[in-house]
C-alpha positions, -999 to 999 in steps of 0.1 A, spaced: 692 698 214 652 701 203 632 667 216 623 641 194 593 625 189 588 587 196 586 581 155 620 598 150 634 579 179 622 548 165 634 558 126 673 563 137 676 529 156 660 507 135 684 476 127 713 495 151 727 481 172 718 491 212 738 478 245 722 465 273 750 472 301 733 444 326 725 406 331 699 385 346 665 392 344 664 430 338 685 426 304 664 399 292 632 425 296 653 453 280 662 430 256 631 418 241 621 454 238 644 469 218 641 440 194 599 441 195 597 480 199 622 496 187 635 467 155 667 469 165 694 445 174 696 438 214 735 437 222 744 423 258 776 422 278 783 390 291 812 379 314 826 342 305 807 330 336 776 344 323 776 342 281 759 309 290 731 321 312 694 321 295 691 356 298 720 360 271 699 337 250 673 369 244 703 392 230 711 391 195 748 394 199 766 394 232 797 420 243 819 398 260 839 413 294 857 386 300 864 364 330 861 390 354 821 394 373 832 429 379 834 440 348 800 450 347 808 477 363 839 491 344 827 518 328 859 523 304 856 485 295 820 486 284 820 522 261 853 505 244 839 475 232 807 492 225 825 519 203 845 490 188 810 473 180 796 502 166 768 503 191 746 535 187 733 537 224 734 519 257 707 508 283 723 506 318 696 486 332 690 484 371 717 479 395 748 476 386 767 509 366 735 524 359 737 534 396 770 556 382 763 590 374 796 591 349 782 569 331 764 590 311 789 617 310 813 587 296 790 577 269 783 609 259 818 615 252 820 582 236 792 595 212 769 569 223 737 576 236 733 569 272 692 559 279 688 566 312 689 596 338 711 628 333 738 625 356 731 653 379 694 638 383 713 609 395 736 624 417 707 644 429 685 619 437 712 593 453 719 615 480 687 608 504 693 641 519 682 660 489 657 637 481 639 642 515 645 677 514 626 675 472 600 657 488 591 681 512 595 711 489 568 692 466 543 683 492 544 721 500 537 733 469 513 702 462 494 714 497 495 753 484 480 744 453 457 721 469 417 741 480 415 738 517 381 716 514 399 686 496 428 689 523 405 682 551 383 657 531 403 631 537 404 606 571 442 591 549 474 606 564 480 619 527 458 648 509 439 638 484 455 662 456 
């Protein structure tokens, strides 16, 4: 699939509808984007507990889970009423299922579009093995590509480039 620029992005989700898969705080910020920068409608999932928190007062519509807290993270549960709703993409948030790396596997399925990380970049970079082991590779190369004058320049314990 080529990439898109920001305008194109911005052209097919005006007045669409796009699922924020989250609560608190974080939704209310994802929120109030979607509807200032991207003019479309800010959908929410809500448990019943929740649907009367003030961070659902920021969606437009709320996706109700039910009575159940942990059905923010069924994956199957959320892509079904989303589908059902006609939502066009989902925002996982923090926390939560966007720390799921089938979740965007699931929603591509679904033919929603997942915003967030691919899953293998999740998978990659929840395993801190392989993130240590990334780490070191880049300060390598970032030390290779570095002169040897601006590597000694510096009193910090990290180069300066």
């Amino acid at each position: 699939m080529a990439a898109k620029t920001f305008e194109q992005v911005l052209d097919e989700v005006r007045g669409k509808p796009i699922l924020v898969a989250n609560r608190g705080i974080a939704a209310r910020r994802i929120c109030r984007a979607i509807r200032e920068r991207f003019a479309a409608v800010p959908v929410m999932t809500a448990t019943d507990i929740d649907k009367a928190a003030p961070a659902a007062s920021s969606a437009q519509e709320l996706l109700l889970l039910g009575s159940d807290p942990r059905a923010y993270l069924d994956l199957d549960l959320i892509i079904a009423k989303a589908k059902q709703r006609g939502i066009i993409a989902i925002h996982p948030g923090w926390g939560f299922a966007s720390e799921d790396e089938r979740f965007p596997q699931k929603c591509e399925e679904a033919g929603i579009t997942f915003i967030g990380s691919k899953a293998d970049s999740m998978n990659l970079l929840g395993n801190k093995g392989q993130v240590r082991k990334i780490a070191k590779q880049f300060l390598r190369k970032a030390r290779s590509t570095c002169p040897p004058h601006a590597r000694s320049s510096t009193k910090s314990p990290s180069p300066s480039c």
